[in-house]
N, C-alpha and C positions, 0 to 999 in steps of 0.2 A: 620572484626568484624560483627557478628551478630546481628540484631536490631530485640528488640522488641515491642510489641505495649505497649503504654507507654511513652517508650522510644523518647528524644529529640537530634535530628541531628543538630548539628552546632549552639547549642541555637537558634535556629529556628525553626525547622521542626519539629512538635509532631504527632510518628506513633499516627494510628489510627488502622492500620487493613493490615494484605496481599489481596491483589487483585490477583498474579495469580502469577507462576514461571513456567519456560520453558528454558528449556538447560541451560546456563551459570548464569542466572539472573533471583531474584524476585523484585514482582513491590508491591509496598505500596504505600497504602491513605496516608497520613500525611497533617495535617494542618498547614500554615504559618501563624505565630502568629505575624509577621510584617504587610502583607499585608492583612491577615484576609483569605482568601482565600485556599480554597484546592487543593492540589497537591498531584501528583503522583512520585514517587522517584524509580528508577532501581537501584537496590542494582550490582556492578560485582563487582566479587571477582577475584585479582588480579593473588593469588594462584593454584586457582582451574580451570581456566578456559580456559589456553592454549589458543589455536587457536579462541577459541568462544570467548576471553575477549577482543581481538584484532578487532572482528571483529564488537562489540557493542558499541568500544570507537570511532571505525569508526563509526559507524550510524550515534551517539550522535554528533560526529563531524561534521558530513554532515547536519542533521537536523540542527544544531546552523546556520550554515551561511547561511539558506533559510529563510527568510524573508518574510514570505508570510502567509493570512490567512487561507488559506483550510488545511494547515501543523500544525502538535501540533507544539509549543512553548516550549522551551528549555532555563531553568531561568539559569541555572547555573549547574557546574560539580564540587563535593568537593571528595577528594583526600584524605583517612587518615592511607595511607599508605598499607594496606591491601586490600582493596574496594574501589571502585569508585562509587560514589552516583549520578545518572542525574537526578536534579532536574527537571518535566514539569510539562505542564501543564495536567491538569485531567480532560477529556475527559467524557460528560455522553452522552449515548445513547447505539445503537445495531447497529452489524455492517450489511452489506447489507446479508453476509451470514446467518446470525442469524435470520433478517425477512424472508427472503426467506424461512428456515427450519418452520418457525412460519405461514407464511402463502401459503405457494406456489408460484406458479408462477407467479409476479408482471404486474401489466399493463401496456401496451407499451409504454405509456404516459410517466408515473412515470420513467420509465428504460432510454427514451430518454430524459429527463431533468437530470438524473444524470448523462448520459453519457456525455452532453453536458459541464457538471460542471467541469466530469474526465479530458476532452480536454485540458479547460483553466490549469489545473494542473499541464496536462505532460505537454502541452506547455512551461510551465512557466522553467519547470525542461530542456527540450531541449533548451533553448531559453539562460538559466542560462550561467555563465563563470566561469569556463568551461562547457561547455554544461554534462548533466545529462540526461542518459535510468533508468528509471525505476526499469525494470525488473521484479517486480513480481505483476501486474496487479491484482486480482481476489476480489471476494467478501467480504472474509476473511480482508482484506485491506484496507473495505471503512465503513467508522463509519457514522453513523447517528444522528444526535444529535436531541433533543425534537422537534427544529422549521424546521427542515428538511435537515439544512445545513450539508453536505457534508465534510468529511476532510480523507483524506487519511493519514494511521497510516503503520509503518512497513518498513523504509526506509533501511535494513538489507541487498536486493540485488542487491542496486545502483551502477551504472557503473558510474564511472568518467573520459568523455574519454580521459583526459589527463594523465589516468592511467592505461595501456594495460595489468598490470599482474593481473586488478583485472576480468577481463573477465573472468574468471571461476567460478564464479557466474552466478546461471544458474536457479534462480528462480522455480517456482513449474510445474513440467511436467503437461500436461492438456491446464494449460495457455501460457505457456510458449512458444515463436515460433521454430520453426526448426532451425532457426541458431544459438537460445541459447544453442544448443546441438551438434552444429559443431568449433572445434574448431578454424577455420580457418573463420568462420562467421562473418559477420559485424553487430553490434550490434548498431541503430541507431533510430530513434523517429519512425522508421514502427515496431517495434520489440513490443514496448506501445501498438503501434495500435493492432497487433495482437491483446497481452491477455486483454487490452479493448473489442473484439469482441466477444472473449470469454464469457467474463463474460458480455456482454450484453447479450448475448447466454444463459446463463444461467439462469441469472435471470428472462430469458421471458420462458422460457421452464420447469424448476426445473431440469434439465440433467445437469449428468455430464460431464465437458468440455472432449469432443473427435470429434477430428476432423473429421474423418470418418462420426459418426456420422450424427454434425452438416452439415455438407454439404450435408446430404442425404437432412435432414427435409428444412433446407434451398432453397434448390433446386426444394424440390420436392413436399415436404407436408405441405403450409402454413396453419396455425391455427387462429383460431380469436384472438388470445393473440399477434399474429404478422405479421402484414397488409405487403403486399409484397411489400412495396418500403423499409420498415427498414429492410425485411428478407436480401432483396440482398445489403443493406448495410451493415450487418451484415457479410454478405457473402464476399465481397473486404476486408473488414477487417482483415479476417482467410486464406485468402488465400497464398499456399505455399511460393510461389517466394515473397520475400520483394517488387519486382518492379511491382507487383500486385495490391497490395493494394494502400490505402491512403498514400500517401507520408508525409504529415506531419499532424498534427492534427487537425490547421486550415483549412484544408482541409476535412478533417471529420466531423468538427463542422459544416461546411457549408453542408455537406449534411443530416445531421443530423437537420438541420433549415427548 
């Protein structure tokens, strides 16, 4: 079923407005007229969307059982036969890719207190039962909200590792590590770390994540935007061999203190 604005889901939810569509699913304002509050609703269409509806009812699935605050919130999933509706929660702010395009290259300060935030998040996801990788680390991913706080959105290419056929999920190249692209690779909380490096990489630079690159300027060409004890932590973070880097994110976090 198609909703329009207007329109009231499950005598509850009154659209208000589309907020955005992308492959299999649009997302809608709607207001709860129980709790007073506004919400965001992902419309899948059960029809239409093959492989991709499968893999959204995953998300939603995953988000439900994380319990935690830096994660949207996930009220409820109604079913009407045709669509699947995930009620959450409605998120305002911009995401860290979004300032970056708006202001440049952010200050190292600013990048190491968000990275420090990103830490306790994967942690919490590797730490979870069954433990949880990520997988798709990058800018695009981390929302900002008005008072500063931090919440990672996008849980689409989470490994569950008590489930080895979903390792084919392989997150966004750039960020991505090298063993996300071997199929014989161990996908584990250095895999985080990587496209954390990344995208600290980035957001101090305005560059596009490449490895090559990054390890030039890393290595070779520190800037005032990135004082050389974070370059070369930045640097164990992106490096090739998983037994390189930071082994786990509390571990990160402490050098990043």
């Amino acid at each position: 079923m198609r909703i329009k604005r207007g329109q009231t889901l499950a005598q509850r939810y009154e659209i208000r407005e589309q907020l955005g569509s992308g492959g299999s699913a649009k997302v809608y304002l709607a207001y709860d007229m129980v709790s007073g509050r506004l919400r965001a609703i992902k419309e899948i269409s059960q029809h239409s969307c093959g492989r991709n509806y499968v893999s959204a009812r995953r998300e939603a699935e995953i988000v439900w059982k994380l319990k935690y605050p830096y994660f949207p919130e996930i009220f409820e999933i109604l079913d009407d036969g045709g669509s699947n509706y995930i009620v959450m929660e409605y998120l305002q702010g911009e995401t860290a890719a979004e300032r970056l395009h708006r202001l440049g290259p952010l200050p190292a300060m600013e990048v190491i207190r968000w990275a420090k935030d990103l830490c306790l998040m994967l942690s919490y996801l590797h730490c979870h039962t069954p433990p949880m990788v990520y997988c798709d680390m990058k800018p695009d991913n981390i929302m900002i909200q008005s008072g500063g706080t931090l919440r990672l959105i996008d849980f689409g290419a989470v490994l569950e590792m008590d489930r080895k056929e979903q390792q084919l999920l392989l997150g966004t190249r750039g960020y991505a590590a090298p063993e996300q692209f071997d199929s014989e690779g161990v996908l584990d909380a250095r895999t985080d770390i990587y496209g954390l490096g990344m995208t600290m990489y980035q957001l101090l630079t305005g560059k596009e994540p490449d490895q090559a690159e990054a390890e030039k300027i890393l290595t070779c060409r520190f800037r005032p935007f990135m004082p050389r004890r974070f370059a070369r932590v930045i640097r164990k973070c992106i490096e090739k061999e998983p037994r390189e880097r930071y082994q786990t994110c509390e571990e990160l976090w402490k050098a990043l203190s």
